[in-house]
DSSP file (Angstrom, degrees, kcal/mol; ACC not computed):
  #  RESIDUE AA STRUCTURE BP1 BP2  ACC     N-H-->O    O-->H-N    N-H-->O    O-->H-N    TCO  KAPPA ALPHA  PHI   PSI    X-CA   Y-CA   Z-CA
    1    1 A X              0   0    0      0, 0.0     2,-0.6     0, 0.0     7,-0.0   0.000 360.0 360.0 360.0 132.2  -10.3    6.1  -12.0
    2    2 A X        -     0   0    0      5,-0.1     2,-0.9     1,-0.1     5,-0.3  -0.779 360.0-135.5 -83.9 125.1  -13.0    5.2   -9.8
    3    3 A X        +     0   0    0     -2,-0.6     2,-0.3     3,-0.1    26,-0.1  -0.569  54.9 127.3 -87.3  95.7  -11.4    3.6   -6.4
    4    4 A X  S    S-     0   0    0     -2,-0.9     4,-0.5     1,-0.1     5,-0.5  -0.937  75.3-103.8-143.8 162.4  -13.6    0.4   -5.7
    5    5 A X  S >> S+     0   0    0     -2,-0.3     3,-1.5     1,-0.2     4,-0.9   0.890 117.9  60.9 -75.1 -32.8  -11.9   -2.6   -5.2
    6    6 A X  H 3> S+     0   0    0      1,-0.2     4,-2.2     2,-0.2    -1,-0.2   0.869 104.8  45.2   0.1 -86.4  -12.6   -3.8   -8.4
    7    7 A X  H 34 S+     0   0    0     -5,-0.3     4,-0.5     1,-0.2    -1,-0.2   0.257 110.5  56.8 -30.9 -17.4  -11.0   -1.0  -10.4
    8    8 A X  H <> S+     0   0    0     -3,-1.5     4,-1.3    -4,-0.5     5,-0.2   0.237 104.0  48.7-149.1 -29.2   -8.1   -1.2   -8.3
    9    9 A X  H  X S+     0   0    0     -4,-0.9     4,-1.4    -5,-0.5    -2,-0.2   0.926 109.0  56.5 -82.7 -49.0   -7.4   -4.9   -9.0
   10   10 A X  H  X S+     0   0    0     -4,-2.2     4,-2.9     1,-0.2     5,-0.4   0.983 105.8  51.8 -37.9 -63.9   -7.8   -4.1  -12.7
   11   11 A X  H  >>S+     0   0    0     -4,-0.5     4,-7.0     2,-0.2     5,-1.1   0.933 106.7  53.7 -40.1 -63.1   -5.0   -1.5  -12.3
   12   12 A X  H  X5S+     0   0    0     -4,-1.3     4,-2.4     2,-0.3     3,-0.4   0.874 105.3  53.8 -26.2-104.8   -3.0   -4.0  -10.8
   13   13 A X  H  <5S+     0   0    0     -4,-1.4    -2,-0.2     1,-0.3    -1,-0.2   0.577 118.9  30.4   5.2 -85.5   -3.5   -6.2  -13.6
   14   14 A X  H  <5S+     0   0    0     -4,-2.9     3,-0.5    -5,-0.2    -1,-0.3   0.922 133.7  28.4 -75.5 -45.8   -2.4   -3.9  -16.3
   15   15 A X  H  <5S+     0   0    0     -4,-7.0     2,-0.2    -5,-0.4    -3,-0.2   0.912 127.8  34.2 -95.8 -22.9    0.3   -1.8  -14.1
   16   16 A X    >X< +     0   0    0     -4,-2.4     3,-1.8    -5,-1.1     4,-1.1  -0.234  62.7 164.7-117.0  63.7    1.4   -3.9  -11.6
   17   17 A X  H >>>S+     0   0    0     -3,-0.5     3,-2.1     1,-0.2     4,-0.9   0.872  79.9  55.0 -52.7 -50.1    1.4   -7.4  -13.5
   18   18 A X  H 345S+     0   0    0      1,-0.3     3,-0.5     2,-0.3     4,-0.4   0.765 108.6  45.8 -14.3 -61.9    3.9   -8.6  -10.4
   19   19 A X  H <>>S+     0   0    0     -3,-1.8     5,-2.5     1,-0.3     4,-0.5   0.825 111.8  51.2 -61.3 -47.9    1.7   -7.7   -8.0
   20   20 A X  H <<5S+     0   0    0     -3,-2.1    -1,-0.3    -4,-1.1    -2,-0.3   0.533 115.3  36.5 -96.2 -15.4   -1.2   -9.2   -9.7
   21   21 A X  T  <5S+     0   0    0     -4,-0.9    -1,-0.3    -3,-0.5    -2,-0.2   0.395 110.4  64.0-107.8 -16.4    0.2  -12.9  -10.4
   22   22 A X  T  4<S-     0   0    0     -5,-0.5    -2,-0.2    -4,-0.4    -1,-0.2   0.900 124.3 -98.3 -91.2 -11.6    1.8  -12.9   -7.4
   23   23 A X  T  <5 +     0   0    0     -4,-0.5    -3,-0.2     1,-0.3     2,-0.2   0.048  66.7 145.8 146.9 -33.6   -1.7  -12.6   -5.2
   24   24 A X      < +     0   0    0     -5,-2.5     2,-0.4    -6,-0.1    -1,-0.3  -0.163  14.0 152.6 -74.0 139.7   -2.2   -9.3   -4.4
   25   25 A X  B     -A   37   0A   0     12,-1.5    12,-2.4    -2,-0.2     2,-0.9  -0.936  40.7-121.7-144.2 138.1   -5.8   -7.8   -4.3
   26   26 A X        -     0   0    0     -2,-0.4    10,-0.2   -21,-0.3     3,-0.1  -0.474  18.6-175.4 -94.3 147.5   -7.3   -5.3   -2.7
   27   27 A X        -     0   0    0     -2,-0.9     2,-0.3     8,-0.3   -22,-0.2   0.942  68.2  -2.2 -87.5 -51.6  -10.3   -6.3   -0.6
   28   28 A X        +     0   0    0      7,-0.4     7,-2.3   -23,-0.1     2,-0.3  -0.999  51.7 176.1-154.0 153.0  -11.6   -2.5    0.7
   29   29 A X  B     +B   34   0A   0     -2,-0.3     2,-0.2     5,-0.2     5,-0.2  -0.987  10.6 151.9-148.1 154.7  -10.7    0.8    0.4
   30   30 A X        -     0   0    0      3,-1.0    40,-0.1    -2,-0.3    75,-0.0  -0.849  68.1 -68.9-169.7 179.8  -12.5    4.4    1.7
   31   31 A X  S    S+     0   0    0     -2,-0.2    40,-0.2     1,-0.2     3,-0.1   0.678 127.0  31.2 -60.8 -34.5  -10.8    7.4    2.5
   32   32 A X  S    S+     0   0    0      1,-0.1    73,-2.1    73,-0.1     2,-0.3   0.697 112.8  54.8-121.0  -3.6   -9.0    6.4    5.4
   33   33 A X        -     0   0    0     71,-0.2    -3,-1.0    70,-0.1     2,-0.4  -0.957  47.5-176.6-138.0 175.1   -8.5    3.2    5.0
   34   34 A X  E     -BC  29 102A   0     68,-2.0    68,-1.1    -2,-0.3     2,-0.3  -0.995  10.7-175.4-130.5 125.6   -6.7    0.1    2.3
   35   35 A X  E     - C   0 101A   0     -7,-2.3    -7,-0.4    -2,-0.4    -8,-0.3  -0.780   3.8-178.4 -90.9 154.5   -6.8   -3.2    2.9
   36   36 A X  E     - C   0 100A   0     64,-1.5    64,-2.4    -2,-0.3     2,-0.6  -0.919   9.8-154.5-156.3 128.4   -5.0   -5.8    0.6
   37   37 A X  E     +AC  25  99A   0    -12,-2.4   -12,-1.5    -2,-0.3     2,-0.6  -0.828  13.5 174.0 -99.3 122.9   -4.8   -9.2    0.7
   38   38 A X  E     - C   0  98A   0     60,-2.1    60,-2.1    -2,-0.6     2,-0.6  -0.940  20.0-140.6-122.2 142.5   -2.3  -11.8   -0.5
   39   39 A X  E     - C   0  97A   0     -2,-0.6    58,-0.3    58,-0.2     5,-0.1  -0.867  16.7-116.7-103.8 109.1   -2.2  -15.3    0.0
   40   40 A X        +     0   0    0     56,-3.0     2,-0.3    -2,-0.6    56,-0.1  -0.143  56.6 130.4 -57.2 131.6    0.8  -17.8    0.7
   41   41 A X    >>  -     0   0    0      9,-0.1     3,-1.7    54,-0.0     4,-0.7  -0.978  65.6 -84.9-167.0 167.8    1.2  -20.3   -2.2
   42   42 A X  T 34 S+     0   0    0      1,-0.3     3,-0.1    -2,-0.3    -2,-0.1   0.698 116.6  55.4 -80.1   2.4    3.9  -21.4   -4.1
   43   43 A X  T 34 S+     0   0    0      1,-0.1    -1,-0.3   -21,-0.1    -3,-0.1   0.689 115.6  44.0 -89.7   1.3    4.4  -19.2   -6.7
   44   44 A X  T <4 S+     0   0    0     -3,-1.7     8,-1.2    -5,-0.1    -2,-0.2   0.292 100.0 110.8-119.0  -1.6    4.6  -16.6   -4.2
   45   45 A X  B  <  -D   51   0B   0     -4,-0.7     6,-0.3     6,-0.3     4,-0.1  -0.440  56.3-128.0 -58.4 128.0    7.0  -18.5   -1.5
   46   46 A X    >   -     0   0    0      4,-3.3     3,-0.7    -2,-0.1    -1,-0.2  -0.023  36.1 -98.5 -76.5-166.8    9.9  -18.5   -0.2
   47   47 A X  T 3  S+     0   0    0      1,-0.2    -1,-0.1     2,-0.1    -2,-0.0   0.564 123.8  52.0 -92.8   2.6   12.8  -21.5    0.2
   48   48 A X  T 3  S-     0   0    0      2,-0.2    -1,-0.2     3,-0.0     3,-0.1  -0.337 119.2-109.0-134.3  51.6   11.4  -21.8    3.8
   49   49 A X  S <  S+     0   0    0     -3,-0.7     2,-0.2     1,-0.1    -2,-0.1   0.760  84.7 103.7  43.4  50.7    7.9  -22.1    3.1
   50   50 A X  S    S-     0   0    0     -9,-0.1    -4,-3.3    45,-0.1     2,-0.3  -0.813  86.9 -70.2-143.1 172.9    6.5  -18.7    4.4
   51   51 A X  B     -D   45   0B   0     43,-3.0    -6,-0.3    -6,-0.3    43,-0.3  -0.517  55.7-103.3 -60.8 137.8    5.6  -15.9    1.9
   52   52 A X     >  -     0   0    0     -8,-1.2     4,-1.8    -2,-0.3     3,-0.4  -0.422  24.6-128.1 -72.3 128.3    8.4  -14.3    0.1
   53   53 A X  H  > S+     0   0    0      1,-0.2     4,-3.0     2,-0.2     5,-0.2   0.856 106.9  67.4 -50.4 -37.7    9.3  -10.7    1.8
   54   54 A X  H  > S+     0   0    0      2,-0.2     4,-5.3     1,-0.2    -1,-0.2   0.963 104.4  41.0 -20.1 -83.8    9.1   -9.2   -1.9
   55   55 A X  H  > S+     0   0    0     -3,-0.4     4,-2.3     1,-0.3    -1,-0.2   0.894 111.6  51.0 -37.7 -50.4    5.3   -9.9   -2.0
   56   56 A X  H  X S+     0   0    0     -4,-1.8     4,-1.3     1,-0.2     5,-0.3   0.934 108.4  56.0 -74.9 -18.0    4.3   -8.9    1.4
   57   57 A X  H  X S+     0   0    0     -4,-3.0     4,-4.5     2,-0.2     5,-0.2   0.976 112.9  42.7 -60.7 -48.0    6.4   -5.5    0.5
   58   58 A X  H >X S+     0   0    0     -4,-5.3     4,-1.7    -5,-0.2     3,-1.4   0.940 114.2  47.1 -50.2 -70.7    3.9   -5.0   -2.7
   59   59 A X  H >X S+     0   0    0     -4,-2.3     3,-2.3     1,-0.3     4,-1.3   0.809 119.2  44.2 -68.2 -71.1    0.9   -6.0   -0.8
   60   60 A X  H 3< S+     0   0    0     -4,-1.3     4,-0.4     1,-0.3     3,-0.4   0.682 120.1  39.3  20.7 -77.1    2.3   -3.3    2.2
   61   61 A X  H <X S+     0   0    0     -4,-4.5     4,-2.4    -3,-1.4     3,-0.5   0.721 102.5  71.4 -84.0 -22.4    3.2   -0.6   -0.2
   62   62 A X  H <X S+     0   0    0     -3,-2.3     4,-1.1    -4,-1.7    -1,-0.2   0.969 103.1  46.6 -58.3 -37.4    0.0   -1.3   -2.5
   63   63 A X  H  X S+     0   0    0     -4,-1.3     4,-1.0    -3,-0.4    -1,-0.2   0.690 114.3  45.3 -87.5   2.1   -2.3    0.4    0.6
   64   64 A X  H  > S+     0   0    0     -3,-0.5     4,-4.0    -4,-0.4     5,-0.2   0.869 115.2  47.2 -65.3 -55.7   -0.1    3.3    1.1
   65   65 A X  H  X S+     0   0    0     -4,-2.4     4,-0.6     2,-0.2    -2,-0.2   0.607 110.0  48.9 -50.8 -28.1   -0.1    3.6   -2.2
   66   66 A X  H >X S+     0   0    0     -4,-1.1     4,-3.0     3,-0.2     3,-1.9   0.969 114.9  50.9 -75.7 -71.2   -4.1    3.2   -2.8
   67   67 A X  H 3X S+     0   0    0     -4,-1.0     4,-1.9     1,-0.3     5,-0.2   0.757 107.8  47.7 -33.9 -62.7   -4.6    5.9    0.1
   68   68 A X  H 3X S+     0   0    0     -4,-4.0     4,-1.1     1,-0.2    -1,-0.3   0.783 116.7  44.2 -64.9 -15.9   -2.2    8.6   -1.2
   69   69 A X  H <X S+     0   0    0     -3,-1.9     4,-1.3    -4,-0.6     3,-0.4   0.919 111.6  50.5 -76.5 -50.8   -3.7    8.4   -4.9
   70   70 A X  H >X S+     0   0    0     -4,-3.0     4,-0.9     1,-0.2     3,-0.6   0.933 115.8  47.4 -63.9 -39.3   -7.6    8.3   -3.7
   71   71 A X  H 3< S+     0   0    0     -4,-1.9     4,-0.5     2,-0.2    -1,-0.2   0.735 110.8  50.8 -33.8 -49.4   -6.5   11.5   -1.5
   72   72 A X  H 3< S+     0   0    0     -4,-1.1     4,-0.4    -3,-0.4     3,-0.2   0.760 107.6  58.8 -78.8 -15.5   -4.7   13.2   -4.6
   73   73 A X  H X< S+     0   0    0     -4,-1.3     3,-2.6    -3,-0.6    -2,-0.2   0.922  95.4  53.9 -29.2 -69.2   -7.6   12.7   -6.3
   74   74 A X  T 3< S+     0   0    0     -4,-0.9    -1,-0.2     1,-0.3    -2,-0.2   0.457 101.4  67.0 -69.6 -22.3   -9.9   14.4   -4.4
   75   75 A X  T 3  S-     0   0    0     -4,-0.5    -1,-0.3    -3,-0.2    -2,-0.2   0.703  92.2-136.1 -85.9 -16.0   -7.9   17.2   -4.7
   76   76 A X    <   +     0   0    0     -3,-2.6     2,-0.1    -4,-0.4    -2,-0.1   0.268  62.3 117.3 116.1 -53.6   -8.0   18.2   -8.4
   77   77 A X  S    S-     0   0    0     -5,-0.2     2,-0.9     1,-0.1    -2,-0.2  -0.418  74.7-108.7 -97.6 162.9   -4.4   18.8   -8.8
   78   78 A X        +     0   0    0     72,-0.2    72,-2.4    -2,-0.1     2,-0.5  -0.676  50.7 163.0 -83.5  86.2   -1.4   17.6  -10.5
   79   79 A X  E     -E  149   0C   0     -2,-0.9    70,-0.2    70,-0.3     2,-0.2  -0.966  27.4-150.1-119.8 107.4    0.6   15.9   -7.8
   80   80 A X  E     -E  148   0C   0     68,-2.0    68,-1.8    -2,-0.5     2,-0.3  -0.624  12.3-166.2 -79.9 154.2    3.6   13.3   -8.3
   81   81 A X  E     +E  147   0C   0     66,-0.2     2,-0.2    -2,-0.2    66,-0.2  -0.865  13.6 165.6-147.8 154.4    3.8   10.9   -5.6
   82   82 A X  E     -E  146   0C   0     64,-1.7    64,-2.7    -2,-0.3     2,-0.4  -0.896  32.4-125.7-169.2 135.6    7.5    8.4   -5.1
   83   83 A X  E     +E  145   0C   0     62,-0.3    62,-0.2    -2,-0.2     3,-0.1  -0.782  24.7 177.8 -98.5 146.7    8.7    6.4   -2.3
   84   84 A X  E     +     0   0C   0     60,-4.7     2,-0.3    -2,-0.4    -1,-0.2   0.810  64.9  18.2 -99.9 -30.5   12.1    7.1   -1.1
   85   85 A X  E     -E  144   0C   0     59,-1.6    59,-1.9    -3,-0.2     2,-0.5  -0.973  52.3-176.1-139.6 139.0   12.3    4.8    1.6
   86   86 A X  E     -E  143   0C   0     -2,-0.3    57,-0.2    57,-0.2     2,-0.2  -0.951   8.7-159.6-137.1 158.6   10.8    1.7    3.3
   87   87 A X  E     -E  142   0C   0     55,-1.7    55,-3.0    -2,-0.5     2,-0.3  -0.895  10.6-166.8-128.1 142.7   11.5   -0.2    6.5
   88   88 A X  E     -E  141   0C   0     53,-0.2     2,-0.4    -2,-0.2    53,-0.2  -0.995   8.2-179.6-145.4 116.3   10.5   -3.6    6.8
   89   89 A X  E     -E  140   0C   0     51,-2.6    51,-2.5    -2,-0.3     2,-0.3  -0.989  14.0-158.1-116.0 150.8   10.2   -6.2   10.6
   90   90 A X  E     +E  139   0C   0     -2,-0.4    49,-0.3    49,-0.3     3,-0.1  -0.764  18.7 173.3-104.4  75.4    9.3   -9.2   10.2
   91   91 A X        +     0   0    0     47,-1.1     2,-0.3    -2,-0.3    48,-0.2   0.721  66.2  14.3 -85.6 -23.7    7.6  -11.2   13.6
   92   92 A X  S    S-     0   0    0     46,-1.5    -1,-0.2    44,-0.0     3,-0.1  -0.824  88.3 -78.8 177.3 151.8    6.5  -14.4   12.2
   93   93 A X        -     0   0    0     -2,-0.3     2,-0.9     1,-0.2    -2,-0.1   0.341  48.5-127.2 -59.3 122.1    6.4  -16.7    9.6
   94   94 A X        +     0   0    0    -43,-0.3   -43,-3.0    44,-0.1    -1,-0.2  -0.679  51.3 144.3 -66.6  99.9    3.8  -15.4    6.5
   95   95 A X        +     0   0    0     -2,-0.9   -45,-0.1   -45,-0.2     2,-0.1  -0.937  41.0  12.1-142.7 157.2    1.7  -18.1    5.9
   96   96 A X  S    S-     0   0    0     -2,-0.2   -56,-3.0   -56,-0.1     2,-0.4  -0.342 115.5 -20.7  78.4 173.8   -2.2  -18.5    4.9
   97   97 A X  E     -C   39   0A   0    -58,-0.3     2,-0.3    -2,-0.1   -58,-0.2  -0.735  65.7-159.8 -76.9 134.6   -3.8  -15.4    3.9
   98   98 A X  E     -C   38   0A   0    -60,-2.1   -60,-2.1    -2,-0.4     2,-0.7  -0.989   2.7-162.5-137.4 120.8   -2.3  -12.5    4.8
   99   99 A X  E     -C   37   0A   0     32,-0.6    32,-0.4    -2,-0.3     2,-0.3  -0.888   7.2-162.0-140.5 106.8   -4.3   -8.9    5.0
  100  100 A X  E     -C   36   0A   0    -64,-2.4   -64,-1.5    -2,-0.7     2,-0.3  -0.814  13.0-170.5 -93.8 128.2   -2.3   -5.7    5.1
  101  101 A X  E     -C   35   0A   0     28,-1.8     2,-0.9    -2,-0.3   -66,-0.2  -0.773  19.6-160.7-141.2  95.2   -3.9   -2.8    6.1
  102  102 A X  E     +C   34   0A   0    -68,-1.1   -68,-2.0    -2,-0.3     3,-0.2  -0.611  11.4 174.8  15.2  38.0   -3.5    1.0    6.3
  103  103 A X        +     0   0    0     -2,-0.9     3,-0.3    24,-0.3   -70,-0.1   0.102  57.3  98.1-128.9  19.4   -5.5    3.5    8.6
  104  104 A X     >> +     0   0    0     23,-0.2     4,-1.7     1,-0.2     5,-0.5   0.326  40.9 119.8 -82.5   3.0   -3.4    7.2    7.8
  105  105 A X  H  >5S+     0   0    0    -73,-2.1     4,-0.7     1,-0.3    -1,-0.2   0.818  78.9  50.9 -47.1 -31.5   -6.0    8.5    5.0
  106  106 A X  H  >5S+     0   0    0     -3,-0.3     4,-1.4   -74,-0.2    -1,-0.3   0.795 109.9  46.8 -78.8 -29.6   -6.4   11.4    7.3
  107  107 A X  H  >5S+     0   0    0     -3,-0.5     4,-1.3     2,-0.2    -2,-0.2   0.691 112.4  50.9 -74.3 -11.4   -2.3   12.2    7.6
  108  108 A X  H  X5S+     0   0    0     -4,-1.7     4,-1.1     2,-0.2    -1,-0.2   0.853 109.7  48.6 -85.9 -30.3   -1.9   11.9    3.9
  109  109 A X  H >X<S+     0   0    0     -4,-0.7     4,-2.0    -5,-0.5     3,-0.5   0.992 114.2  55.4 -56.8 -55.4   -5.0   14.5    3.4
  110  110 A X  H 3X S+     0   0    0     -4,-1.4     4,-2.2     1,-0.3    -2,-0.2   0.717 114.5  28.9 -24.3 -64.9   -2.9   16.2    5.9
  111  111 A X  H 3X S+     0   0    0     -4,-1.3     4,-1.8     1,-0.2    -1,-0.3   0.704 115.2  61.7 -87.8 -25.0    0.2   16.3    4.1
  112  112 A X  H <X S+     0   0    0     -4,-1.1     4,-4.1    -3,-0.5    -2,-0.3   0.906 103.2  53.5 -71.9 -43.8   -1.3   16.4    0.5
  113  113 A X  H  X S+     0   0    0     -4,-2.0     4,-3.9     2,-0.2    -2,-0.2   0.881 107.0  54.7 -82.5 -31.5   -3.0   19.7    1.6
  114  114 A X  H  X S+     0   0    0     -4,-2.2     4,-1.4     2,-0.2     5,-0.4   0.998 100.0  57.1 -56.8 -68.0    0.6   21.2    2.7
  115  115 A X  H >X>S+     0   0    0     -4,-1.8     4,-1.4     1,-0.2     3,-1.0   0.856 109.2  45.6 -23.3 -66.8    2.0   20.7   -0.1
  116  116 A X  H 3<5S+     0   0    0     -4,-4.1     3,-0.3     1,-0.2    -1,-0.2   0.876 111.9  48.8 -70.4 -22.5   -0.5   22.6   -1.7
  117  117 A X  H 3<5S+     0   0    0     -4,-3.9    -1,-0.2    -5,-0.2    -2,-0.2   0.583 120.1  35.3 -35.4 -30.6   -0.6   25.2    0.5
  118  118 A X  H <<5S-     0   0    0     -4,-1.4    -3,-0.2    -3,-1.0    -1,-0.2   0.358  90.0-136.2-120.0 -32.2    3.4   25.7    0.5
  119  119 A X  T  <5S+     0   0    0     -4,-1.4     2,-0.3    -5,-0.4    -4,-0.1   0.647  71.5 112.8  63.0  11.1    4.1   24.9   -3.2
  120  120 A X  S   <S-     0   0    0     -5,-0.8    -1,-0.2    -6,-0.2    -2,-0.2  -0.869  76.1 -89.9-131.6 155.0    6.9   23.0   -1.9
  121  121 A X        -     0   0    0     -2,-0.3     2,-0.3    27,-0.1    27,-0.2  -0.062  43.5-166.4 -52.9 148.6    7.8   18.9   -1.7
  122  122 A X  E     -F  147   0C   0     25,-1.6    25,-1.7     2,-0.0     2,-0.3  -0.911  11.5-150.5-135.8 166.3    6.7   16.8    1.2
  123  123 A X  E     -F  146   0C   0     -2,-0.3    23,-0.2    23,-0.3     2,-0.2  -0.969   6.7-175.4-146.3 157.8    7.2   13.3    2.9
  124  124 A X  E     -F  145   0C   0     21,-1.1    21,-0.9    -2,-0.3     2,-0.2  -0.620  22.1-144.0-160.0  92.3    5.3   11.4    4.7
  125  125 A X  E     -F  144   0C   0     19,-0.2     2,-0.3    -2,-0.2    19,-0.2  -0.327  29.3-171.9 -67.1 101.0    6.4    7.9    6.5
  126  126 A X  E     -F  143   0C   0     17,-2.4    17,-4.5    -2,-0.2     2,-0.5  -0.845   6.2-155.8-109.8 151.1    2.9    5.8    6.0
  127  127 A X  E     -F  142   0C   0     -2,-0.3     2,-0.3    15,-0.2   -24,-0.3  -0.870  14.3-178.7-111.9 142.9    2.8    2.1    8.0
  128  128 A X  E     -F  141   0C   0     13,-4.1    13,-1.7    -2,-0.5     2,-0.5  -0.955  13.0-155.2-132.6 170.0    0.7   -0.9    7.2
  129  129 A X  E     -F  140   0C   0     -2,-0.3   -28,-1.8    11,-0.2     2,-0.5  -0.981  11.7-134.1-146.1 129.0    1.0   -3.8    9.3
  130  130 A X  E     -     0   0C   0      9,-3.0     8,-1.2    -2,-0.5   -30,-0.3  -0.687  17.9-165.9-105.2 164.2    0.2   -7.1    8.1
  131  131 A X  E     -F  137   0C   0     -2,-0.5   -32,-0.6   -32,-0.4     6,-0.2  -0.538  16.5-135.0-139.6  69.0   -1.9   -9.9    9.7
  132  132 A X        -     0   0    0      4,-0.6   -33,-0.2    -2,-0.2   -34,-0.1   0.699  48.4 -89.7 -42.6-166.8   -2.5  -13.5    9.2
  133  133 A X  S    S+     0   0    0      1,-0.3    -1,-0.1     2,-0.1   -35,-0.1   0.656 126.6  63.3-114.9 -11.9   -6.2  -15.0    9.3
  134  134 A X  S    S-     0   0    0      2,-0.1    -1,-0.3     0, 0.0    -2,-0.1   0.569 117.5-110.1 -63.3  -4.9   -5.7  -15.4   13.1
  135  135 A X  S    S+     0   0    0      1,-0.2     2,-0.6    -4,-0.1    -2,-0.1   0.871  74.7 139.1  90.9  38.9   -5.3  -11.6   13.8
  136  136 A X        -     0   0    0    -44,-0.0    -4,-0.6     0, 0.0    -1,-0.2  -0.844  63.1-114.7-129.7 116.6   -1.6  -12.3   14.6
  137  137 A X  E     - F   0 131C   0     -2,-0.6    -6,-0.3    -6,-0.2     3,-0.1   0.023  33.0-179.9 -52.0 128.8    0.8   -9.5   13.2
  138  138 A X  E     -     0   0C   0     -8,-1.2   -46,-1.5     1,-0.5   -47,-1.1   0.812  67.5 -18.9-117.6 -60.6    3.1  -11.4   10.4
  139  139 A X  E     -E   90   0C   0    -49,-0.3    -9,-3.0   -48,-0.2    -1,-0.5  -0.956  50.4-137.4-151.5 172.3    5.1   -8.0    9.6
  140  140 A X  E     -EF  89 129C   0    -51,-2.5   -51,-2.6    -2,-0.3     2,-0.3  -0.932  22.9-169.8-151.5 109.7    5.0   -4.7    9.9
  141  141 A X  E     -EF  88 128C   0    -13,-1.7   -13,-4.1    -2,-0.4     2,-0.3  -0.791   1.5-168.0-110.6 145.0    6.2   -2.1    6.6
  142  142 A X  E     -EF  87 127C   0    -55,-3.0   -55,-1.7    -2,-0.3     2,-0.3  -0.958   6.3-171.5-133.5 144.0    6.9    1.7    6.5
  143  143 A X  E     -EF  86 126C   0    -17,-4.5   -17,-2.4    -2,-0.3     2,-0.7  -0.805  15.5-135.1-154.5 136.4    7.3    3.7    3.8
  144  144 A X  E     -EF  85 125C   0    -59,-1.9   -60,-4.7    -2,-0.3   -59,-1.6  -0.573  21.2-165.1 -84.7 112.8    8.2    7.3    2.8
  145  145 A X  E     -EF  83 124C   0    -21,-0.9   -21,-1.1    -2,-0.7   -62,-0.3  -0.855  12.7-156.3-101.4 131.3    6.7    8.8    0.8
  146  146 A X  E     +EF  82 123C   0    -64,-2.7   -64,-1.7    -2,-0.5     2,-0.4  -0.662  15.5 172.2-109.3 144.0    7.3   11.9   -1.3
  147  147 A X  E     +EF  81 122C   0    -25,-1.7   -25,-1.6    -2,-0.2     2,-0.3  -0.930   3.1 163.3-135.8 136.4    4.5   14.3   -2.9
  148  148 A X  E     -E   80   0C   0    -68,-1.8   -68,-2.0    -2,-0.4     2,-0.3  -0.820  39.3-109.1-143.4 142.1    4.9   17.9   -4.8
  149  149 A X  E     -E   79   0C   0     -2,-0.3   -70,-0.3   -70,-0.2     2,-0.1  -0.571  28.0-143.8 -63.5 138.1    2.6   19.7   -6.9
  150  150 A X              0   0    0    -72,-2.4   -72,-0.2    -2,-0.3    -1,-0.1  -0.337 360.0 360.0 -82.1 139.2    3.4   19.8  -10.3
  151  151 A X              0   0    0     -2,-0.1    -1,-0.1   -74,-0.1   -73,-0.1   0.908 360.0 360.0 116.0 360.0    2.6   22.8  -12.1
């Protein structure tokens, strides 16, 4: 799969129908970093009129998630990828469009490239921080992720 944002919304669409009804799309992607955008609306709401945590967690975990697949790409090899763990704060109410964003592409090369080196499983705690359409940080998601070559 070619990683343009295009392609990457498609995917959505067909693998992550959730994701895809609920808003989420990604806006840009390059090596080192994924943006994704989701938008507050009511199918996508909570009972106190903010975006539902659920949602912003997809949109979150979608640019970790973009990053470590265009990265395993590039490498060639048969590499399974799983989160084990996420952490989630929340500083104020998700509302508007809201654009989660990414900027590890170089610690996930990083970590991708142990693994092969080593033959052995790795993890790798990636953050995205989300942002409202003032620039003012709505929440802020981690997640762990786990990698080993296959193989």
């Amino acid at each position: 799969m070619e990683f343009t944002p295009a392609k990457l919304n498609l995917f959505t669409f067909f693998k992550l129908p959730s994701a895809f009804w609920s808003g989420v799309r990604v806006k840009s992607v390059s090596p080192e970093v994924c943006e994704v955008t989701v938008k507050h609306r009511w199918f996508n709401q909570n009972p106190f009129n903010s975006m539902y945590f659920a949602v912003q967690a997809m949109a979150a975990e979608f640019t970790t998630g973009v990053l470590m697949m265009f990265q395993i790409k590039k490498t060639g090899k048969n590499i399974s990828m799983l989160v084990a763990q996420n952490k989630s704060v929340f500083t104020k109410k998700a509302t508007g469009r809201i654009t989660f964003c990414c900027t590890q592409g170089a610690l996930i090369e990083d970590t991708i490239q142990k693994a092969i080196d080593t033959n052995e499983g790795q993890t790798v705690w990636l953050t995205s921080i989300g942002k409202n359409e003032k620039g003012e940080q709505v929440s802020e998601m981690q997640f762990e992720w786990t990698i080993k070559v296959r193989g």
